[in-house]
C-alpha positions as CSV (number, residue, x, y, z in Angstrom):
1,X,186.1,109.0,127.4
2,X,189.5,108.5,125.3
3,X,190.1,109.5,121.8
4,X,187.0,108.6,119.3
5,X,188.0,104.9,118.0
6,X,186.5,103.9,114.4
7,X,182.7,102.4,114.9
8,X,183.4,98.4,114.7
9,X,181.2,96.7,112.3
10,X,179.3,94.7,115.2
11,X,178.1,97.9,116.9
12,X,176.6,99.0,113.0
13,X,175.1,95.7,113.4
14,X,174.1,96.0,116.6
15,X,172.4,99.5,116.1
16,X,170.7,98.7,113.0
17,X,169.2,95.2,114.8
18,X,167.9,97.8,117.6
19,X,166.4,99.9,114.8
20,X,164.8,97.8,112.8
21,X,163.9,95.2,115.1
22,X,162.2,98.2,117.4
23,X,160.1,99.1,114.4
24,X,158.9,95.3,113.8
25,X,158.0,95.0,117.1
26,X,155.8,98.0,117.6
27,X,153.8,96.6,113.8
28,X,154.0,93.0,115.5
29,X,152.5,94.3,118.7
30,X,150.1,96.9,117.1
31,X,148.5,93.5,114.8
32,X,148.5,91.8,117.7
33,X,146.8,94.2,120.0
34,X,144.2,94.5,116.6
35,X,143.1,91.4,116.7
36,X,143.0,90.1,120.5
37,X,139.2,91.0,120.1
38,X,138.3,88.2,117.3
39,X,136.7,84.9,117.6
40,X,139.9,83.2,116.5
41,X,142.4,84.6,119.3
42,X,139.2,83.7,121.7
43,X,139.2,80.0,121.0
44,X,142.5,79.7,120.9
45,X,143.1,81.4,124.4
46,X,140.1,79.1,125.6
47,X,142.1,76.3,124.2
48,X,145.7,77.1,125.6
49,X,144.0,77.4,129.5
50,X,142.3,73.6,128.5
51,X,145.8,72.5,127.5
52,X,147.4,73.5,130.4
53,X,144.5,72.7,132.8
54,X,144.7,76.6,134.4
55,X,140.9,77.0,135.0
56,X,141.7,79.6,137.6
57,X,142.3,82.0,134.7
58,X,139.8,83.5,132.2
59,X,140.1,84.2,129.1
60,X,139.8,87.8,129.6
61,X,142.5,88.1,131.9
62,X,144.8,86.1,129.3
63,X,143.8,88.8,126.9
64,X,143.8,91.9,129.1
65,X,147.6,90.8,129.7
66,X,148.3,90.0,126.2
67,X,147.0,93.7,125.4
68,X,148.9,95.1,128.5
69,X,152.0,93.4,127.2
70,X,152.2,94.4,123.6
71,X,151.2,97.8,124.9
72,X,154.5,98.0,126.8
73,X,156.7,96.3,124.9
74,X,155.5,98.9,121.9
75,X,156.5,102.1,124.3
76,X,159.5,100.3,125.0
77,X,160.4,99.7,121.6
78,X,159.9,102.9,120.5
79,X,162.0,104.3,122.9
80,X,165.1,101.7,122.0
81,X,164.6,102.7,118.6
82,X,165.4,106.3,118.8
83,X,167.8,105.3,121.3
84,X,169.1,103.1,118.4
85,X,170.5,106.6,116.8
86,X,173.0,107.3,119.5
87,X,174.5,103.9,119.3
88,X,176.2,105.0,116.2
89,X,177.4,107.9,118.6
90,X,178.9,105.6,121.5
91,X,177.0,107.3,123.8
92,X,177.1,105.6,127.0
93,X,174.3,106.4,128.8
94,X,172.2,104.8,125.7
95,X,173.5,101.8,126.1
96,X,172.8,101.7,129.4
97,X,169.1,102.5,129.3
98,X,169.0,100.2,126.1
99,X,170.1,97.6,128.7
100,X,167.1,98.2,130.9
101,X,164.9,98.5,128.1
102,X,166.1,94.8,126.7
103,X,163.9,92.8,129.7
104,X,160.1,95.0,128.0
105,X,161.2,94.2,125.0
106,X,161.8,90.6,125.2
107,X,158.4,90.8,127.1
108,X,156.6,92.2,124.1
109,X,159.0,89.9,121.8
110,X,156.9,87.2,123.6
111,X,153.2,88.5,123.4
112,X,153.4,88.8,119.8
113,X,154.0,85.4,119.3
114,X,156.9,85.2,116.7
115,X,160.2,85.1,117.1
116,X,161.1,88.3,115.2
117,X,160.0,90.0,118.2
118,X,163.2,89.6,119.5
119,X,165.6,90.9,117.1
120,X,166.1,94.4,119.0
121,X,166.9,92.3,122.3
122,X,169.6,90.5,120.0
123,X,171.2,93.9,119.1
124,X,170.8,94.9,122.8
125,X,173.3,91.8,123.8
126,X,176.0,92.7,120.6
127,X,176.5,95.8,122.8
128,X,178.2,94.0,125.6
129,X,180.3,91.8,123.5
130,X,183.5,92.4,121.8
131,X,184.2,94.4,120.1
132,X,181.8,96.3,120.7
133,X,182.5,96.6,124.4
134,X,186.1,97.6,123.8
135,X,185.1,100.4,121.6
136,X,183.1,102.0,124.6
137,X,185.6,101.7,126.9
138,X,187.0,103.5,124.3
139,X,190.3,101.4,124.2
140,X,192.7,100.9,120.9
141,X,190.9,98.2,119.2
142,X,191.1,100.3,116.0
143,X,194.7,101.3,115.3
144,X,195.5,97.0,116.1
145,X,193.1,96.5,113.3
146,X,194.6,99.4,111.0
147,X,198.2,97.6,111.7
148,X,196.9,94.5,110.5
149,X,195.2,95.9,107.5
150,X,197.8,97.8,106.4
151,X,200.1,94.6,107.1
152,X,197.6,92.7,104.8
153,X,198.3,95.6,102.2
154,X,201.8,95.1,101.9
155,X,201.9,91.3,101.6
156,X,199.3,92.2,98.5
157,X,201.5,94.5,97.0
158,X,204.7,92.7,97.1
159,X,203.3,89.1,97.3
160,X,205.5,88.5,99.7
161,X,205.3,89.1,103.5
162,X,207.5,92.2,104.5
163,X,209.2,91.7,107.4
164,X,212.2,93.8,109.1
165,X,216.0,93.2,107.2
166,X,217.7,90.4,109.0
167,X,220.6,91.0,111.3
168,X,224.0,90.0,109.5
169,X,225.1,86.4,110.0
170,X,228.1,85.3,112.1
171,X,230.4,84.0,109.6
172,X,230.6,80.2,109.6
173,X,233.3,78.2,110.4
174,X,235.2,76.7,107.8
175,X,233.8,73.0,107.1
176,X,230.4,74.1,108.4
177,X,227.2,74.4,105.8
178,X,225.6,77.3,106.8
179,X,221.4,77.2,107.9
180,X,219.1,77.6,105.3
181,X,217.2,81.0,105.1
182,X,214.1,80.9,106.4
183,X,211.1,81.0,103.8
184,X,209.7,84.2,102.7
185,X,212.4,85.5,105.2
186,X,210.1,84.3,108.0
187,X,211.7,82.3,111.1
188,X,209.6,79.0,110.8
189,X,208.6,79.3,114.3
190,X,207.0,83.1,114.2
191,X,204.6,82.8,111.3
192,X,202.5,86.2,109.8
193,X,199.7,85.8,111.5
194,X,196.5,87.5,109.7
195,X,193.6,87.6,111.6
196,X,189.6,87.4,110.6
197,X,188.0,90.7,109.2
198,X,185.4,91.8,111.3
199,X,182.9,92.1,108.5
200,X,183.5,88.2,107.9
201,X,182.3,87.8,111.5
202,X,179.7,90.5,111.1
203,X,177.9,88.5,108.1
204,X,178.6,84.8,109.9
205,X,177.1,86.1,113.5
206,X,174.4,87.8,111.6
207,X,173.3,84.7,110.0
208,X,173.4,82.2,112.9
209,X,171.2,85.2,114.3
210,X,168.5,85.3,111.7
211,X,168.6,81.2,110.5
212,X,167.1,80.5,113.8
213,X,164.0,83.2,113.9
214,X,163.9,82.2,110.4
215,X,163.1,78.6,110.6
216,X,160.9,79.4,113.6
217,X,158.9,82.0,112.3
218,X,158.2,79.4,109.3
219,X,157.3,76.8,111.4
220,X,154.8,79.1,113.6
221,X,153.5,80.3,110.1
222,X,152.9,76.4,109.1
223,X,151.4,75.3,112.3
224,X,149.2,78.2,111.9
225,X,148.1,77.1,108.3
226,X,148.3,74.2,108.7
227,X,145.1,74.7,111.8
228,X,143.3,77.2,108.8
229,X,143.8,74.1,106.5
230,X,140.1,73.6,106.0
231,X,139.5,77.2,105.3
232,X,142.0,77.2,103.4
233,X,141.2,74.4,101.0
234,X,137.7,75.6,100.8
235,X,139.3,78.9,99.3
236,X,141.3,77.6,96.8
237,X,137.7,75.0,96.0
238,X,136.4,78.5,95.6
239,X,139.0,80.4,93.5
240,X,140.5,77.3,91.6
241,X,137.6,74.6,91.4
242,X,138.7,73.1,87.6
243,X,142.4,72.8,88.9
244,X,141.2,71.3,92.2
245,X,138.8,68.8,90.4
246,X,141.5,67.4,87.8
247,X,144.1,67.2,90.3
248,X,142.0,64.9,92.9
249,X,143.1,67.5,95.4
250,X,141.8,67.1,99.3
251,X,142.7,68.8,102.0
252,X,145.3,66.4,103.2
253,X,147.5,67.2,100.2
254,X,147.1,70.6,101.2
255,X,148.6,70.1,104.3
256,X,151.0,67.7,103.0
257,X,152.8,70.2,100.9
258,X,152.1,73.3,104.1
259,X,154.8,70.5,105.8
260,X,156.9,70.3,103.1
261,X,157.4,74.2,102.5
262,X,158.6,74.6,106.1
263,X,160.2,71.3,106.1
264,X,161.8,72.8,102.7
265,X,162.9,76.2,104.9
266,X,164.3,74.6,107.7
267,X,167.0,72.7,105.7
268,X,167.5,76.3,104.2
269,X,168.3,77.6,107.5
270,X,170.2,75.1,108.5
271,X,172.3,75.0,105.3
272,X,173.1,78.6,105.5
273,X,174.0,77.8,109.2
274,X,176.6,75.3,107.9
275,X,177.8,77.6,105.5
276,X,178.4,79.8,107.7
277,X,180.5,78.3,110.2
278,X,182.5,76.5,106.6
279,X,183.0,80.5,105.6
280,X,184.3,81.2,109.7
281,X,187.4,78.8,108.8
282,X,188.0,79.9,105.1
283,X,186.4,77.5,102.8
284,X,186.2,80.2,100.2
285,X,183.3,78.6,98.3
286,X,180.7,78.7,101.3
287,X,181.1,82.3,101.4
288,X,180.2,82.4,97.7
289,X,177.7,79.7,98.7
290,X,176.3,81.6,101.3
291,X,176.5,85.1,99.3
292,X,174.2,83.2,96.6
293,X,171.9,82.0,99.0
294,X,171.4,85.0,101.1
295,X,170.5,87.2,97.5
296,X,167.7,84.0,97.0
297,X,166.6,84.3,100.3
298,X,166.2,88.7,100.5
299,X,164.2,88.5,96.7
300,X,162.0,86.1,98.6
301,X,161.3,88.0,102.1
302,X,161.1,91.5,99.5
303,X,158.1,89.2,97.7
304,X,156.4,88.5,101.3
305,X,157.2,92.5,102.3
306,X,154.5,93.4,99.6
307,X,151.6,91.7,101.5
308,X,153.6,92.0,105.1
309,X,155.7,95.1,105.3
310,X,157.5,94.5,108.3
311,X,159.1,91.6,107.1
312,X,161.7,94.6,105.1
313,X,163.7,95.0,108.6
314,X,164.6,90.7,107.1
315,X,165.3,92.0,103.8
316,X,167.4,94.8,105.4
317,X,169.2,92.7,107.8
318,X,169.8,90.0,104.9
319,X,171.6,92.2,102.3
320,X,173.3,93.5,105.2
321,X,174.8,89.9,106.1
322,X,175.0,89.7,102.2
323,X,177.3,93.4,101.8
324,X,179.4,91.8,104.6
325,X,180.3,88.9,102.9
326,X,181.3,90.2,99.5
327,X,183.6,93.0,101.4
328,X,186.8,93.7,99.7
329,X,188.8,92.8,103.1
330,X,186.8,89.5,103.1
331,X,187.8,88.2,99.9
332,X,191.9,89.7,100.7
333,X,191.8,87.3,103.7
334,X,190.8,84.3,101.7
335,X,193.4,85.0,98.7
336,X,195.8,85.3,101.9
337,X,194.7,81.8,103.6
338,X,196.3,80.2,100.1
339,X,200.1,81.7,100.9
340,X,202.5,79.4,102.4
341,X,203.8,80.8,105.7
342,X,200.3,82.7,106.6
343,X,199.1,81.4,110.0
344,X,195.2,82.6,110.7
């Protein structure tokens, strides 16, 4: 392998997605596994097979391979996650059995039934993209970035772009007006090109990665509640019975505002989607936008992480995306965008 390159900020990203998402999976799968013996999971088992008319299975079966499935998908993820560790070491072989690891894992993603099951596959795939890929192969991808920095640097410095002394002028003809020099001593037609930080792409990809799981991990959580509704209106009957009375309150208001709160989350996700592709092509305020909302939205998953614990790998992940953003080399490229002669 060729002289040690500096880690790119997808492979952190990567690595702490095949972490944390390892760990989630093995609490998912372990809750799971914990309550495949209740009436609940029963019925619903029974009513899935209904659904889909598959009387040639039992319910037992559909369990026993639930079990089976969370079981493996655990002992894989428990390997990827120490295997996680040696990402952060470009150790090749890793990435290769993190590879064969990614099919049990998405298996397990599935029998937990939530979407966040999947976040170490997601890390998994960053491995074989760029630039990731390049810094295991172990070519220069670095010392380009380093000249572009240090480029960036300069223009800062002098507020102006530095570019190489020009070559003395053929003196003009008498009569003749000579050509205008070029603006900040730029030919028109080779403009300083500054490229994206990588830590602006880090926080964009990592929040069309989560938005997604997100807004379908609310909307499994709804549905879910939304089935519970009766139980659950009989509980708050129970806890809250003046409120209730005063109110009017019946159980389709309940479920009325369960639809609005995920309604409410989806348009979340979806905004912060938006902003996020508005911050990939240097609208300055989305990433501020996005910063904003991506604080709101980790002080809200920290609040669920006191009754659920392993939603912290979201809070994690989220002020990751959030650190990203607010990077000193992300707000350089933006002040950049504003010069004249700066092509991106």
């Amino acid at each position: 392998m060729s002289e040690q390159q500096a880690r790119p900020v997808q492979a952190t990203l990567a690595g702490g997605l095949i972490i944390g998402g390892s760990v989630l999976l093995i609490a998912l799968a372990w809750e799971r596994v914990s309550l495949l013996h209740t009436l609940d999971v029963r019925e619903s088992v029974e009513e899935w097979l209904r659904r889909n008319e598959l009387s040639d299975l039992s319910v037992e079966e559909v369990i026993t391979t639930i079990r089976v499935l969370c079981i493996v998908g655990a002992g894989a993820a428990a390997a990827a996650a120490i295997l996680g560790f040696q990402v952060f070491r470009r150790s090749a072989s890793a990435r290769f059995v993190l590879a064969g690891l990614a099919p049990l894992l998405l298996l397990g993603g599935v029998a937990t039934s939530t979407p966040l099951g999947i976040l170490a596959v997601l890390g998994v795939a960053l491995l074989w993209a760029q630039p990731t890929r390049d810094w295991y192969a172990g070519r220069p991808w670095a010392q380009r970035y380093e000249e572009r920095r240090e480029q960036r640097l300069a223009l800062m410095r002098s507020g102006s772009p530095t570019t190489p002394p020009a070559a003395p002028s053929a003196p003009h003809q008498e009569g003749q007006v000579p050509p205008p020099p070029p603006a900040f001593g730029l030919p028109p037609e080779r403009p300083l090109v500054v490229r994206r930080p990588g830590a602006l792409k880090g926080g964009c990809v990592l929040t069309w990665v989560l938005t997604p799981l997100v807004a379908l991990s609310g909307l499994f959580g709804v549905l879910r509640a939304v089935d519970e509704s009766g139980q659950l209106f009989a509980d708050l009957k129970e806890q809250q019975p003046d409120m209730v009375e005063s109110s009017g309150m019946t159980e389709a208001d309940v479920v009325a505002a369960l639809w609005v709160l995920g309604g409410a989350l989806v348009l979340w996700c979806v905004a912060a989607a938006v902003l996020a592709a508005l911050a990939w092509v240097g609208q300055g305020w989305a990433r501020i936008v996005l910063a904003v909302s991506g604080v709101g939205a980790a002080l809200l998953a920290l609040l669920l992480a006191l009754s659920y614990p392993p939603v912290l790998v979201l809070v994690v992940s989220i002020g990751l995306g959030v650190r990203m953003l607010l990077r000193p080399e992300v707000a350089a490229w933006y002040r950049l965008r504003r010069t004249p002669g700066i092509r991106h």
